[in-house]
C-alpha positions as CSV (number, residue, x, y, z in Angstrom):
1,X,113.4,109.8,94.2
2,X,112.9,107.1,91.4
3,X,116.5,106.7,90.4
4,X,117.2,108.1,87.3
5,X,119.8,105.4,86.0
6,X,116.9,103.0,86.3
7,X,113.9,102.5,83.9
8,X,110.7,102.5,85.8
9,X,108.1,100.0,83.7
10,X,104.5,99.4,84.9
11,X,102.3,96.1,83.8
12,X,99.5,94.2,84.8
13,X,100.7,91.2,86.6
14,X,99.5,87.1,85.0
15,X,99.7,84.4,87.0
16,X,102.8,83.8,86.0
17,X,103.8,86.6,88.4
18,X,101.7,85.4,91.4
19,X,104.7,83.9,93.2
20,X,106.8,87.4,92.6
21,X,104.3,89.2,93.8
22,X,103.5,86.9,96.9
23,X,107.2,87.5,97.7
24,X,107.0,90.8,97.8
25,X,104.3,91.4,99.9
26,X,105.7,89.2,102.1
27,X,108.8,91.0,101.7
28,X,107.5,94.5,102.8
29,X,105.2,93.2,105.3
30,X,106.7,90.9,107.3
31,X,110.0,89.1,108.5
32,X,113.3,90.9,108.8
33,X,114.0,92.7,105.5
34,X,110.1,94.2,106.5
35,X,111.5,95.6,110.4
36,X,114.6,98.0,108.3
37,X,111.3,99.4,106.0
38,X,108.5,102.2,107.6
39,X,105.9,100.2,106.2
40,X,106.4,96.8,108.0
41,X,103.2,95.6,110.9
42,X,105.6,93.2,112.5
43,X,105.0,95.1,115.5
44,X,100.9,94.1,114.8
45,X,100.8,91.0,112.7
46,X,103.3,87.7,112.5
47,X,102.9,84.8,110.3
48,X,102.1,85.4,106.2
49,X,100.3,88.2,104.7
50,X,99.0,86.8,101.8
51,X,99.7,83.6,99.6
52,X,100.8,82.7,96.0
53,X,96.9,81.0,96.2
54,X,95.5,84.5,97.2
55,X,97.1,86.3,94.7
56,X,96.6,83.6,92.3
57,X,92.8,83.7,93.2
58,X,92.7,87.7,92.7
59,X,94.5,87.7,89.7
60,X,91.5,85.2,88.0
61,X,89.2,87.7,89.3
62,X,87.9,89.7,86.3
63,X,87.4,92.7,89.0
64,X,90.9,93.1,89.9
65,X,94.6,93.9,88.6
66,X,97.8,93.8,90.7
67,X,99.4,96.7,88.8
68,X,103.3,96.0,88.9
69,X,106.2,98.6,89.2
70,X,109.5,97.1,87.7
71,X,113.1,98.6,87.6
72,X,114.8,97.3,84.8
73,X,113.2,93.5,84.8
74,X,113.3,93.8,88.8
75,X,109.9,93.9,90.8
76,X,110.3,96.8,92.9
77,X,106.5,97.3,93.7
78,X,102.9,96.3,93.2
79,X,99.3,97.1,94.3
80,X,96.1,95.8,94.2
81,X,93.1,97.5,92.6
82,X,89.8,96.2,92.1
83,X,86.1,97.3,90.8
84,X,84.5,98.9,93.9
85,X,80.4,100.0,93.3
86,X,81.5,102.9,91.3
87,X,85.2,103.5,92.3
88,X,87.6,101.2,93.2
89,X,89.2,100.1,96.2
90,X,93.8,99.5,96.5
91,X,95.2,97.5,99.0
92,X,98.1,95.1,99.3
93,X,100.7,97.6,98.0
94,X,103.9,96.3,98.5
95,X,107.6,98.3,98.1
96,X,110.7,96.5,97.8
97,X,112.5,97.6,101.5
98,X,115.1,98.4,100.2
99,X,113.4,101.0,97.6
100,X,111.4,102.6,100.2
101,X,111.5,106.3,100.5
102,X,112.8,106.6,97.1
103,X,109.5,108.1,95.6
104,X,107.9,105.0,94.4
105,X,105.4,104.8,96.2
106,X,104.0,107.8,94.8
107,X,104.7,106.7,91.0
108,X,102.5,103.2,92.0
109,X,99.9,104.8,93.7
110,X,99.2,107.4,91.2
111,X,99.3,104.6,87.9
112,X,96.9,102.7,90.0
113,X,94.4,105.5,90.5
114,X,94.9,106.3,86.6
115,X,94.5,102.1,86.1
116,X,90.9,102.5,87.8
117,X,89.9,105.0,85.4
118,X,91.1,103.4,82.3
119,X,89.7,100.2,83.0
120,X,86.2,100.8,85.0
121,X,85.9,104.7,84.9
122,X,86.4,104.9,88.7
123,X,84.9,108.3,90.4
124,X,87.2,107.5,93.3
125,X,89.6,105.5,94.8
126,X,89.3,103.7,98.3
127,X,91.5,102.0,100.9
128,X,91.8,100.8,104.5
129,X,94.5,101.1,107.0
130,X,95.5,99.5,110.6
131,X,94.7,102.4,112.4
132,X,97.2,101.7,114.5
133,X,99.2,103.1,111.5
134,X,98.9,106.8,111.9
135,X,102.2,107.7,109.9
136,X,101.0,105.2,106.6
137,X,97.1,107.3,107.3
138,X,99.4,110.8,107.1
139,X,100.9,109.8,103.7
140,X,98.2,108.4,101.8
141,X,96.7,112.2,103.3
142,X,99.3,113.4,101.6
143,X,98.3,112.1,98.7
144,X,94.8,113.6,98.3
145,X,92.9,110.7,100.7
146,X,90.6,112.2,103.7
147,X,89.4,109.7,106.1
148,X,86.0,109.2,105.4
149,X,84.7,108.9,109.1
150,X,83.8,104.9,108.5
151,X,86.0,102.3,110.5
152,X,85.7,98.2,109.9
153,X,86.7,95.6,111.8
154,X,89.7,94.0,111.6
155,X,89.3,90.3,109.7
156,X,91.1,88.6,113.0
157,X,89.2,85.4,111.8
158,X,91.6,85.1,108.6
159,X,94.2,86.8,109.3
160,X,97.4,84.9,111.2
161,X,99.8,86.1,114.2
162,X,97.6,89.2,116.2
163,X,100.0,90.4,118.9
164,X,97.6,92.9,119.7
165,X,93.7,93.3,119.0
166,X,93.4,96.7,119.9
167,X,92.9,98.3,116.5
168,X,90.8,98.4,113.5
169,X,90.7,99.5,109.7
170,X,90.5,103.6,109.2
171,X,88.6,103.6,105.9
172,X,90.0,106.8,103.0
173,X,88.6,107.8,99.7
174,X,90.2,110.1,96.9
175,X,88.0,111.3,94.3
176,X,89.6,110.4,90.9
């Protein structure tokens, strides 16, 4: 659980945060710290995940917020939530390896779906997953999601270092 000698502070990330951020993703996505945390595709993807520019880009976006999960002044955690039709749609969330399993997760996930609400009245909440991922589908479950029968394809186009091909992107939906 969120460790109770630490001070768990959410914010809205600037762009003066992009390259933290960036990091972090990168961090729980990919390269070595990523293979010791459950949430890692370096069995599915190589190469980045996303870029300071990316982030950058999404944080000038008036449609979306990377809400930010800090421990004392440490990044720990963020996501990315933007306007979606009448709900809104969270991806890139990113844990600190070596705060996984510690409950944060849930704390981050749960600000971001109150986020949507504050800021564009969002009825629901939606997200994709590799489906290749079926213990990441079984938590966000967990969390009130049901897989809403839609699938897309996987943007092989843009995104670097496919090992495999075989999969595509389980779509979810909570109402909020």
């Amino acid at each position: 659980m969120v460790s109770a000698t630490m001070t768990l502070r959410f914010a809205y990330a600037t762009l003066a945060n992009a390259p933290a951020v960036a990091a972090l993703i990168e961090l729980a996505y990919r390269g070595p710290e990523a293979a010791t945390g459950w949430t890692n595709e370096s069995g599915i993807l190589t190469g980045p995940r996303s870029s300071v520019g990316e982030v950058e880009a999404l944080l000038r976006d008036g449609n979306s917020r990377f809400v930010t999960a800090l421990e004392d002044d440490r990044l720990v955690g963020s996501a990315l939530i933007q306007r979606y039709a009448a709900g809104a749609y969270f991806g890139m969330f990113a844990i600190a390896p070596d705060r996984q399993a510690a409950g944060l997760g849930k704390a981050i996930i749960a600000r971001c779906e109150d986020a949507a609400c504050e800021l564009w009245g969002a009825a629901y909440m939606k997200l994709t997953v590799i489906s290749l991922r079926e213990p990441l589908i079984a938590w966000y479950e967990r969390r009130g999601y049901v897989r809403t029968g839609a699938r897309e394809p996987f943007p092989f186009e843009t995104a670097t270092g496919a090992l495999r091909t075989d999969f595509d992107l389980v779509v979810l939906q909570k109402p909020l």
